[in-house]
Every structure is written in C-alpha cells, then in structure tokens.
C-alpha positions as CSV (number, residue, x, y, z in Angstrom):
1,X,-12.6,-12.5,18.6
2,X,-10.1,-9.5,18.2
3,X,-7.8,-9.1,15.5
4,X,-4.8,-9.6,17.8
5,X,-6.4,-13.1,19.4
6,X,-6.9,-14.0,15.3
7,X,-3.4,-13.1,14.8
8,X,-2.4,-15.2,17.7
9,X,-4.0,-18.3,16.9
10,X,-0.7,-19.4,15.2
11,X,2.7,-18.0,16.2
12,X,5.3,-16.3,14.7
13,X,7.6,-19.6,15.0
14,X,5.0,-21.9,13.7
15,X,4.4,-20.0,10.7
16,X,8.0,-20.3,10.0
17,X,8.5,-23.7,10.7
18,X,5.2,-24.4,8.4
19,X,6.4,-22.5,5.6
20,X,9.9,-23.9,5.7
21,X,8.1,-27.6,5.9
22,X,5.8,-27.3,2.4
23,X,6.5,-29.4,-0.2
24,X,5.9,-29.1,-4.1
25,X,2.9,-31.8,-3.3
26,X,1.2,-29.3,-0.9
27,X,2.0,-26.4,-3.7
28,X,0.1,-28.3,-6.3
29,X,-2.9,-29.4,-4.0
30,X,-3.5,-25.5,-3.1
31,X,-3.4,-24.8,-6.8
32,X,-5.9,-27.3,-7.8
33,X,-7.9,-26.2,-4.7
34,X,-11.5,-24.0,-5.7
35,X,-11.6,-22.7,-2.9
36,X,-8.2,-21.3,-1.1
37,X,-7.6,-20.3,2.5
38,X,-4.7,-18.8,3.9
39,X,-3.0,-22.0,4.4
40,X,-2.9,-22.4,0.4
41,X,-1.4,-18.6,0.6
42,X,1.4,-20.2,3.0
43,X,2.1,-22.7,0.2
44,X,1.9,-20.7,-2.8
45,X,4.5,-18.3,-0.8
46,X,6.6,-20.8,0.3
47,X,10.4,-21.7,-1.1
48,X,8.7,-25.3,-2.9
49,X,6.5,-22.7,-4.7
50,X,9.4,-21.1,-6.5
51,X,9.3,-24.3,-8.6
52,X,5.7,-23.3,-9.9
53,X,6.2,-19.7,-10.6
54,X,5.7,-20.0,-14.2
55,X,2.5,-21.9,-13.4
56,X,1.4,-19.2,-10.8
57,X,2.2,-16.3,-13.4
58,X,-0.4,-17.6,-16.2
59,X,-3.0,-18.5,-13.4
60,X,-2.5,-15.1,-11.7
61,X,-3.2,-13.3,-14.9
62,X,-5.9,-15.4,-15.9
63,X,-8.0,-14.5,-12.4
64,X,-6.6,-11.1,-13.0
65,X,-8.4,-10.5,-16.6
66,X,-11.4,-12.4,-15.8
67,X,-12.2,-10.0,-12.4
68,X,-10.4,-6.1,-13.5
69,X,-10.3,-7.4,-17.7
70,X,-7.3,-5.8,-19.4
71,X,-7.1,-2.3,-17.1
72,X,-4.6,-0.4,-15.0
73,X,-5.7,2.4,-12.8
74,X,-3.2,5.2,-12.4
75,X,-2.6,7.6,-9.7
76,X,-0.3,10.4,-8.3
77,X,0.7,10.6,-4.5
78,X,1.0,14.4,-3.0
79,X,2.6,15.1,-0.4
80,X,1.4,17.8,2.3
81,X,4.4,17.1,4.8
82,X,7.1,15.5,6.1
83,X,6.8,17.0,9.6
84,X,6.8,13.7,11.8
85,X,6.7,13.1,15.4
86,X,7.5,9.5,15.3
87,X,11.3,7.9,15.1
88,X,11.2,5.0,12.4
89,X,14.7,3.7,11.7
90,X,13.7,3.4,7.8
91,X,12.2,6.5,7.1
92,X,13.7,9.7,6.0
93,X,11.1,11.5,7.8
94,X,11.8,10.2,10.7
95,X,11.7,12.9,13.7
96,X,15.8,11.7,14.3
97,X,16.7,13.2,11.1
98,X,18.0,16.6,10.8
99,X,16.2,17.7,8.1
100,X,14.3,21.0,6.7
101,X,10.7,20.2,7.4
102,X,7.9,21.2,5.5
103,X,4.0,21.8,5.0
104,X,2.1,22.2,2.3
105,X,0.2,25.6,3.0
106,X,-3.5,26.2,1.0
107,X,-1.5,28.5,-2.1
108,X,1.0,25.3,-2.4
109,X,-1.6,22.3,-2.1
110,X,-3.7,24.1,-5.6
111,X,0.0,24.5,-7.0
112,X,0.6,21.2,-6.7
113,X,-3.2,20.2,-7.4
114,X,-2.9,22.1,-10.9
115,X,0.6,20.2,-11.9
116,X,-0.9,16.9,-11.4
117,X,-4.2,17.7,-13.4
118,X,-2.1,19.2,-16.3
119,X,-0.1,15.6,-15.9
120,X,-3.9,13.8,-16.2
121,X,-4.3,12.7,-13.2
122,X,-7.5,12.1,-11.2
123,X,-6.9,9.6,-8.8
124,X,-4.6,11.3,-6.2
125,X,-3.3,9.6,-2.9
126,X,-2.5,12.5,-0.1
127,X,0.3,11.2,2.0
128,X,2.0,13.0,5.1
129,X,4.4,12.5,7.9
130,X,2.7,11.4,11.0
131,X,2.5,14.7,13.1
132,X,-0.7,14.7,15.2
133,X,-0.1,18.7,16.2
134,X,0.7,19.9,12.3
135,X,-1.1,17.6,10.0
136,X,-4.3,16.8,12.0
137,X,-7.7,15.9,10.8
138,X,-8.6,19.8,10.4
139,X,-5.7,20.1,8.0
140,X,-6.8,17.2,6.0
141,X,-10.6,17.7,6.2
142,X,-9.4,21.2,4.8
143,X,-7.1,19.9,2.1
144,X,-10.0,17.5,0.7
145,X,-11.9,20.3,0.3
146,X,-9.4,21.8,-1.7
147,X,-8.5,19.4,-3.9
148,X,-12.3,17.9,-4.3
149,X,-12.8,20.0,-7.7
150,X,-9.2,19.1,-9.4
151,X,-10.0,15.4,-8.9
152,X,-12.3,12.4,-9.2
153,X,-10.7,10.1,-6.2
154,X,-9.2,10.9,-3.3
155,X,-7.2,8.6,-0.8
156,X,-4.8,8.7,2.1
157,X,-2.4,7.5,3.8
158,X,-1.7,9.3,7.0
159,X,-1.0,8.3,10.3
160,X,-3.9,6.0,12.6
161,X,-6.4,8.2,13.3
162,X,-9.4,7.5,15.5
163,X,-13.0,6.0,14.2
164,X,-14.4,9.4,14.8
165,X,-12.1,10.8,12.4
166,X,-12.3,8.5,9.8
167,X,-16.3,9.2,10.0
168,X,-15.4,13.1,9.0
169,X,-13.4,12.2,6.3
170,X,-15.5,9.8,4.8
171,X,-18.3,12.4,4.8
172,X,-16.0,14.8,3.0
173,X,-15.1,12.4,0.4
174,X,-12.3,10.5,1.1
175,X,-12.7,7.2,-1.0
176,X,-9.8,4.8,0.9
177,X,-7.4,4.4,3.4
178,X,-3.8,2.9,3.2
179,X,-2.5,1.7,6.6
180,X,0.5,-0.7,7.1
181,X,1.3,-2.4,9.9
182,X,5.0,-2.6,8.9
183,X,5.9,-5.7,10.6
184,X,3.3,-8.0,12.3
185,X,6.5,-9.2,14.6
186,X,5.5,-8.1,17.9
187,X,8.6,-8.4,19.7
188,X,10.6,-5.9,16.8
189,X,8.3,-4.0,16.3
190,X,9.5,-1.6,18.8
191,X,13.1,-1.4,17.7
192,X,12.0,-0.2,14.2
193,X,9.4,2.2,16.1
194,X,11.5,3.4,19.2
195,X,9.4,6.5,19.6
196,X,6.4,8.6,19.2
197,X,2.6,7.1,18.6
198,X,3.4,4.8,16.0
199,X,5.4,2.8,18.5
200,X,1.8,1.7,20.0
201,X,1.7,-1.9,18.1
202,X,-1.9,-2.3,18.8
203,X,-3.1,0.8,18.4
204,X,-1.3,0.4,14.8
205,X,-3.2,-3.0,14.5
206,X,-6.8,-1.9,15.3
207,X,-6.3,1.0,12.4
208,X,-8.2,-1.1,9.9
209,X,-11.2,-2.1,12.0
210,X,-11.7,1.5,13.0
211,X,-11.5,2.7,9.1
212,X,-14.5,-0.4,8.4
213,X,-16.5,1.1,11.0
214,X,-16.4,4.4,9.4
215,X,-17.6,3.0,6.3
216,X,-14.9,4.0,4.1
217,X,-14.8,2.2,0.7
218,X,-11.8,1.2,0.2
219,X,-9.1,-0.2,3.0
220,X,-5.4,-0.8,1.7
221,X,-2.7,-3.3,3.6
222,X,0.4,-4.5,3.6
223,X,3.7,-4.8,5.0
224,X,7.0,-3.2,4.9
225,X,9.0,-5.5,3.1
226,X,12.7,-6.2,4.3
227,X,11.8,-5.8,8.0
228,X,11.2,-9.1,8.7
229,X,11.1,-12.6,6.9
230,X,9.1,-11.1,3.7
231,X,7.1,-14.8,4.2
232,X,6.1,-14.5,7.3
233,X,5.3,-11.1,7.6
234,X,2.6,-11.4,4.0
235,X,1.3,-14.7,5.5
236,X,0.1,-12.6,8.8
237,X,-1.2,-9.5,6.2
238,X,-3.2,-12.4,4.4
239,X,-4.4,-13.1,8.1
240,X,-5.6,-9.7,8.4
241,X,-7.5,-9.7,5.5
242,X,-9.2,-12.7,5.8
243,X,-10.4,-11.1,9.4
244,X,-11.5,-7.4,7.6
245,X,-13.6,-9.4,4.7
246,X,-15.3,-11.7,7.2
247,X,-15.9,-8.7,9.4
248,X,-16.0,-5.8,6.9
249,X,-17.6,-7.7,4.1
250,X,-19.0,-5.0,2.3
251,X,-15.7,-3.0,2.4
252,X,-13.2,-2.9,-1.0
253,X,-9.2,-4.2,-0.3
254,X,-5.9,-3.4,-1.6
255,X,-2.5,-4.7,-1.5
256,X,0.0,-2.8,-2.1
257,X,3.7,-4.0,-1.9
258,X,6.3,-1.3,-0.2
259,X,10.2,-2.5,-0.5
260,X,12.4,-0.8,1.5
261,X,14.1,2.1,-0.7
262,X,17.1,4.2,0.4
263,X,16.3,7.1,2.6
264,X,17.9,9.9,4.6
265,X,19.4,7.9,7.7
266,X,18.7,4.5,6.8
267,X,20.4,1.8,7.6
268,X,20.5,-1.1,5.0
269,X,18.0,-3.9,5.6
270,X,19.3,-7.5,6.7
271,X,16.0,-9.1,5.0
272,X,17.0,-8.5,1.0
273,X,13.8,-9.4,-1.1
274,X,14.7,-10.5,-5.0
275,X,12.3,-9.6,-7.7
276,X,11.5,-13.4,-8.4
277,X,10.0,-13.5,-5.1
278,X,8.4,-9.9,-4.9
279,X,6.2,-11.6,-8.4
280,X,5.7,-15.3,-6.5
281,X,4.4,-13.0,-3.6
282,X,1.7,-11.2,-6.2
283,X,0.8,-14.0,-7.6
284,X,0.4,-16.0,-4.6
285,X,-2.2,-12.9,-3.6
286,X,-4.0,-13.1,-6.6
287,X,-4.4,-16.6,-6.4
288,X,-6.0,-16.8,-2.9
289,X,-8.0,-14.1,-3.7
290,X,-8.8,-12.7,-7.2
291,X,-11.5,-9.8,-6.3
292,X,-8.3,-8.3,-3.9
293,X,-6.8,-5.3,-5.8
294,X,-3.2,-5.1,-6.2
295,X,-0.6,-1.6,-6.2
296,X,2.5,-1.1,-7.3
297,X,4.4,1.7,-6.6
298,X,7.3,3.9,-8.0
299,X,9.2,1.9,-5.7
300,X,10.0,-1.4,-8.0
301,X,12.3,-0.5,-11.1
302,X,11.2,0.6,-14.7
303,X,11.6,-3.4,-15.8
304,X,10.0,-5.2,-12.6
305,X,6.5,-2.6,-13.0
306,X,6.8,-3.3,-17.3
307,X,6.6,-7.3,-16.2
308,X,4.5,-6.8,-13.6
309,X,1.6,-5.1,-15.8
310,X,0.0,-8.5,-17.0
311,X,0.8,-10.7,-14.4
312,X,-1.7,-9.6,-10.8
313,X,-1.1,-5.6,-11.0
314,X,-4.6,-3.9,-11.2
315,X,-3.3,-0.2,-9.7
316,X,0.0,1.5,-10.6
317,X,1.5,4.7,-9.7
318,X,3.5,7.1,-11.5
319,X,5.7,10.3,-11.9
320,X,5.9,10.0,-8.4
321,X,7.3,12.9,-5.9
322,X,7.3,11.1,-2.5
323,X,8.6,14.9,-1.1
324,X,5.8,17.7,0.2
325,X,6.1,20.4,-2.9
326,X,8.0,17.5,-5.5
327,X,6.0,18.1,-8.6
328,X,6.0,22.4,-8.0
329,X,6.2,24.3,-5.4
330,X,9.6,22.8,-3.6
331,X,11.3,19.9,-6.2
332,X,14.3,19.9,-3.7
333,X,12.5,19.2,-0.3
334,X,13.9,16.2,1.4
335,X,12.1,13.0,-0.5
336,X,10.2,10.2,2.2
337,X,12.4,7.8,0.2
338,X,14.2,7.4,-3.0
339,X,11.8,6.4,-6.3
340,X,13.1,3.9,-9.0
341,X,11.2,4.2,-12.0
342,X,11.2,7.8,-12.9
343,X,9.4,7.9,-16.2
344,X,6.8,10.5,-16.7
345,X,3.0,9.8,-16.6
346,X,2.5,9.7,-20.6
347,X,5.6,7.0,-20.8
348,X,3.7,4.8,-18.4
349,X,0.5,5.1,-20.4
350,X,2.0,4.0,-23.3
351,X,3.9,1.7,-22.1
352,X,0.7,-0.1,-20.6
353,X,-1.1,0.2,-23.9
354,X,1.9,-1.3,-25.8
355,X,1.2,-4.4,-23.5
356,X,-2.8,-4.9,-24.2
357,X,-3.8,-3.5,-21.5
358,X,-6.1,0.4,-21.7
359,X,-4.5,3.1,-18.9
360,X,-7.9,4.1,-16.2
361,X,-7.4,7.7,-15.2
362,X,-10.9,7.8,-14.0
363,X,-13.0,4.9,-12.7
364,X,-14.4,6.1,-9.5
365,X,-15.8,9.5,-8.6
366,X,-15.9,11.4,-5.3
367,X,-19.7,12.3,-5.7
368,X,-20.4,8.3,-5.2
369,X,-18.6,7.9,-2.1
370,X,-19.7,11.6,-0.5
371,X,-22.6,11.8,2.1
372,X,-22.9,15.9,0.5
C-alpha cells in the first residue's frame, strides 16, 4: 500500500466529523491506553481534550525526560537563497513577489559559516527557495562540502528532490531532511500552490519515502499550520508517520510545528491557531509517541518557546535569520518570513539552563552519518 491509498483510508470529512464527535470519556481512555495509535492522537487533539491539558502537560514531560532526559538541542538555519520558481500564496519567496533575489556565492556561504561558529553553533539547517535551475543538487553537494569543517550536523530543507539525489547527499554528509507537505487537503492544495513544481501534490507526498530509501538518518514532518483546520491537517501528519516508521523503521523523526508568520505578499490566514492549542497539539505528539523528536522554531514568541522548554520540546532554534546573507553578508535581504523571538544564542542558553534543562550544541557528528 502507497502512502496516498494509507492516507485515503479515512477522508478528509470523516476525520472531521470524528474529531468533532470525541468525548472527555474517549480523552481519558487514550490516556490510560499503553499503547496509542493514531486514533488516541485524534482524541488527545480534539476540542474534549482541551479539558485535560493540564493532565497532558505533566504526562508529555514525563515521556519527554524519561526518552531525551533534561536536554535541548540547538541549531542555526542559513540561508543560501530565496530564488524560487514556485508561487505559494504564504511565502515571501514566492516567485509572484517582486523582490531582490539572492544566492549565497562560495566567499558568502564561509562568511556566514564563520558568524554562526563564532555564535557556537554546530548544528546548522541549510534552507533555500525552491529553484531547481539556481539551487540544484550541485550547488548543495558543493555547499556541504563547504561548510563540513565549520560544523558537526548538517540538515536541509530544500525543495523534493529525487531518490537519486538524496543518495549524493547522504554520501556527502547530510544528517536529515525536513519536508512539509503544507496541507494534506487535496482539493486546496492547489490554490495555495498555483504554480511551479511544488504544485505537484503527490510528488510533494512521496518526498519522504524517497529520503527513507536513500538512507538518510533523520526525516522531519509537519504541516503548515493555519492552512487548513490545524486538527485535521496534524491528525493526517500523524498518519504519515505511522506509515514512514512502519516502513522506514530504522529511520529517526521530527516534528516540527511551522505557524504561519507575516511575509512579503501574504495574505492573512482564515485558520488562526491559539497558543493553548499549538501546546495540546505537542503534547498530544509526545504522548502517541515519546521516541518522536520535537522542533520549535523562531517562529513562536519569546514566552510560548520559555513554556514550551519542559513540556515536549527536544530541539529549538535560535538567533534566527530566515534571509540568504541575515547573520553577515546581506542583514537587509528580503526575510522568507518574519521571526518572533529575537533573542541572541547566549540568551536562549541561559534561559534553558535557568529552567533545569543543559543547552546540546553538539550531539551528533557528520563523520557518523558520512559514507567518506
């Protein structure tokens, strides 16, 4: 069975419907539950859960401490580009916009690499617009190579690329692979993704099947949320994981929790999601399962991420630029999207150890997930 014949099993409608039926009894049978499925997930995400979230918190960081212990993992995005080929309606990259493009050339990608080690970091994530012509697999395969002796990890999160290509850039090092499928609703998908490859639904679906098969470690998911019904959308992502650890069992997961931010061109979202329910959402993940890791991004507020750093969170960025050049070589380029918590790299340390918890700016090196 495909990933898209999973998927359809149970329809958009019916997961709606299921979630908007759950009761506070069903809540507290997939609590007590050893074992959860994605059903329980449903629950522990549905509006009768909100009733529990107190419960759900201390559980959450229970599992949390007794799988990752008292840790946060820190990282640094760079950007190489925001040259994009695709038209997203909630992207300031997107190819619509009228904007100064920008690539990262070999001088600026060191210049940036240096700023970020000087900052500590040695986990970096490289993220780009998604321009097949301009930022290619020769560009990245050469930016790896690059940045391989300024860093421990490497990750990215580029556009779907092909098995093939995911094979090369495992062999030069590349430790994970972030894809999201935005929205799993088929029908609007399109009219977020008007043009350009990423408009290709399936194609966008089958990403994560293609990174398993190239035996990359790590594969990170999620959704866009404020597309679509936050619920629905996270209850089809828990879906897709199930099918990638049945299928990819040996592969590591992530979760990582994009809201929409403000951006160049974007029009305000219809589907607001509140901070209580972006937490019953984390915990509801940690619950169902507690080896998944979790992200958060520069995206949530100073207040949300200082909450958030006992309660599910395992990885955490920070001092985030999300514009090709931010931290260096171009602070002014146009930024993917606006951040919200701002502080520097030494706040969030100290900031984590003031809760308990010990800052990780190394916990995975290169060397153990390169073939050379």
């Amino acid at each position: 069975m495909d990933i898209k014949t999973y998927l359809n099993q149970i329809s958009w409608s019916e997961v709606q419907e299921k979630i908007k039926n759950c009761t506070a009894f069903d809540v507290e049978v997939s609590l007590k539950r050893t074992k959860k499925n994605t059903y329980d997930f449903l629950n522990l995400i549905s509006p009768a859960a909100e009733n529990f979230l107190e419960e759900m918190a201390t559980l959450s960081q229970k599992l949390t401490q007794q799988r990752f212990g008292k840790t946060i993992q820190l990282f640094a995005p760079m950007y190489l580009s925001n040259e994009c080929q695709n038209i997203c309606t909630y992207c300031g990259f997107s190819m619509d916009n009228k904007i100064k493009r920008k690539t990262l050339s070999n001088t600026e990608i060191i210049i940036e690499a240096m700023t970020l080690k000087d900052m500590g970091v040695n986990h970096i994530l490289l993220v780009s617009g998604e321009a097949n012509k301009i930022v290619d697999t020769p560009y990245f395969l050469n930016a790896i190579q690059l940045l391989k002796p300024y860093f421990a990890n490497i990750s990215i999160e580029v556009q779907p690329l092909s098995e093939e290509d995911y094979r090369l850039l495992h062999i030069a090092g590349v430790h994970s692979v972030l894809v999201y499928q935005e929205t799993y609703h088929e029908e609007v998908y399109k009219s977020y993704h008007p043009k350009g490859k990423k408009s290709n639904f399936n194609y966008r679906l089958d990403t994560p099947e293609r990174i398993g098969n190239a035996g990359i470690h790590k594969i990170g998911m999620g959704v866009l949320l404020g597309l679509e019904d936050w619920r629905i959308d996270s209850f089809y992502n828990a879906m897709h994981l199930e099918y990638m650890h049945r299928t990819y069992w040996q592969t590591k997961y992530s979760v990582s929790f994009p809201r929409l931010r403000p951006a160049e061109g974007f029009v305000e979202s219809n589907f607001i999601m509140e901070d209580k329910h972006l937490l019953q959402l984390i915990c509801a993940y940690r619950i169902w399962n507690p080896d998944l890791e979790i992200s958060i991004s520069t995206r949530e507020n100073e207040n949300f991420r200082n909450h958030i750093i006992g309660l599910g969170a395992t990885t955490m960025s920070a001092a985030s630029k999300t514009n090709p050049g931010g931290y260096a070589v171009d602070p002014q380029s146009l930024e993917q999207f606006e951040i919200s918590d701002e502080r520097s790299m030494d706040e969030i340390k100290k900031r984590i150890i003031s809760h308990g918890y010990d800052p990780i700016m190394k916990d995975w090196d290169i060397c153990f997930s390169s073939t050379q």
